[in-house]
N, C-alpha and C positions, 0 to 999 in steps of 0.2 A: 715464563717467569717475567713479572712486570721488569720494566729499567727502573733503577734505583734514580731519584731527579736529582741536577746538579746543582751543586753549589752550596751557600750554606745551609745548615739544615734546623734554620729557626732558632739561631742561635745555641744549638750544642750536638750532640753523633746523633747517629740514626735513630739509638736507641731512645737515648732522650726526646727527639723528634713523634716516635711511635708512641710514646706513652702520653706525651702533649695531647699529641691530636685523639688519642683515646680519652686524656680527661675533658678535652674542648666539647667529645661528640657526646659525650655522658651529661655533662651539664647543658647539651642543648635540648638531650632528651627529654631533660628531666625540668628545665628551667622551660622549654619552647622557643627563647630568644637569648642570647647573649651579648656581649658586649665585647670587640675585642679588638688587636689592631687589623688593617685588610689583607696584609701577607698572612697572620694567621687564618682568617675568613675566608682567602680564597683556598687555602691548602684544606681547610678541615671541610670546605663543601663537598668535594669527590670524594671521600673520605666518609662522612655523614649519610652521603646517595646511598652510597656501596650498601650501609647498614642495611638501613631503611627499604631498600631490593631486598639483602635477605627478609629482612621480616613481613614484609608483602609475600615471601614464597609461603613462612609460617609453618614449617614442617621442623625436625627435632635436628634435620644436620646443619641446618641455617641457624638453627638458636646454638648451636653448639659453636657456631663459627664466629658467632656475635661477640657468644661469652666467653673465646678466646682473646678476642677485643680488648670486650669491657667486661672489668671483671667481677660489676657492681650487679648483682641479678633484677635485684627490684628494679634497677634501671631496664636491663634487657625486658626483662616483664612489661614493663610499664610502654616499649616501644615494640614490642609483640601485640601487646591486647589492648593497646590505645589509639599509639600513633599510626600503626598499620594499618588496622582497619577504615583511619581516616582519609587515608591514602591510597586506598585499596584501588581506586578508579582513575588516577591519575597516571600516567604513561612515565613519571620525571620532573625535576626539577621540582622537588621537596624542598628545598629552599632558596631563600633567596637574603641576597646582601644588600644591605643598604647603607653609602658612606653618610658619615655624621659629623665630617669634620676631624682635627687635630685633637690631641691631646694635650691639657694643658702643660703638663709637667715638663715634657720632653716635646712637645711637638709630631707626636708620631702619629701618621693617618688611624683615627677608629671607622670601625664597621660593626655596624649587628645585623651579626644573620640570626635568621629562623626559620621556624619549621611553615610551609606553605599547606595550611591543613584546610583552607575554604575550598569547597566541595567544584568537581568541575564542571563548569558548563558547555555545552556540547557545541560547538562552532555551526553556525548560520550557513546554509550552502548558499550561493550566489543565484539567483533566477538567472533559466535559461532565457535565451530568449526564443521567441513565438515559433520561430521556424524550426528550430531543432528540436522542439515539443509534437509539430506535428508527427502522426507514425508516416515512415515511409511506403506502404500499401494497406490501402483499405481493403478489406473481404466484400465480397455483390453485397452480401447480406447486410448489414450496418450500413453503404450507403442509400437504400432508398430510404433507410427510416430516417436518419439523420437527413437529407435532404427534405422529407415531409416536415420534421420538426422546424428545422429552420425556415421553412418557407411556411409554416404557419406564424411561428412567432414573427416573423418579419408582415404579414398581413394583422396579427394582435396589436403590434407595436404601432403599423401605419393607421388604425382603427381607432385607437387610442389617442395618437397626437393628433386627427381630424376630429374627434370628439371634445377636446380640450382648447380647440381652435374655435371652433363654435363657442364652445361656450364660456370663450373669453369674447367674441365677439356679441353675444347675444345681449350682455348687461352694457356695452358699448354702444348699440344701437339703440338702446331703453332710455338712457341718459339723455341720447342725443333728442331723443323723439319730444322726453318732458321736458327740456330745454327750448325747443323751438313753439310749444306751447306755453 
């Protein structure tokens, strides 16, 4: 059974607290972004996750658990056959908070979180480097060919930069010749 968290509970009992943070997660569903203070932003993100897990599984005891929740359907619909799918490929961290500054009234820190639905991209692996790419035993068979290949291309390549020698030199000696004429 979770620990109940200490302290105050958002300004009234548990119960009050639990209904909060079910109407905070229902309007994020439904809205994508809200607007709110950062104690309520950070309490309703783990809260919001948890949803959004169930409806990533998308089976009928996770929607049933949901809409113990929230008890608005079209909202669970809508984060069933919407937002989950959008999220389908992402491991976590479905949303994210962002402070905006005080409030004018009272001064109280605002935050709007939202729903993190841009699609993920797959992290870059680092190059190894040359040596640990080599394989550690070559087979008989693969080194004699790969030794001919390379020692042909290493005679194309030496083949190549003497023919481009020449024939930078050839238009060099042309110049020189109708110049001393």
């Amino acid at each position: 059974m979770p620990k109940p968290t200490k302290g105050p509970r958002l300004g009234g009992g548990p119960a009050h607290e639990r209904l909060l943070l079910a109407n905070l997660a229902a309007a994020l569903f439904t809205h994508k972004r809200i607007t709110t203070t950062e104690t309520k932003a950070k309490r309703l993100r783990p809260f919001a996750e948890r949803l959004v897990t169930f409806a990533k599984r998308g089976d009928l005891h996770a929607r049933r658990r949901v809409l113990a929740v929230i008890g608005d359907k079209s909202v669970v619909h809508e984060l069933f056959a919407v937002i989950a799918p959008q999220v389908a490929d992402r491991e976590g961290g479905y949303t994210r908070i962002t402070k905006i500054g005080n409030r004018k009234g009272d001064n109280a820190p605002m935050a709007v979180i939202e729903l993190v639905l841009e699609p993920v991209e797959p992290k870059q692996r680092a190059a190894k480097p040359a040596a640990a790419e080599a394989p550690a035993e070559e087979t008989p068979a693969e080194t004699p060919e790969a030794e001919v290949t390379e020692a042909e291309a290493a005679v194309d390549e030496a083949a190549g930069a003497e023919a481009s020698e020449e024939s930078a030199e050839a238009p060099a000696e042309e110049t020189e010749a109708a110049e001393a004429k």
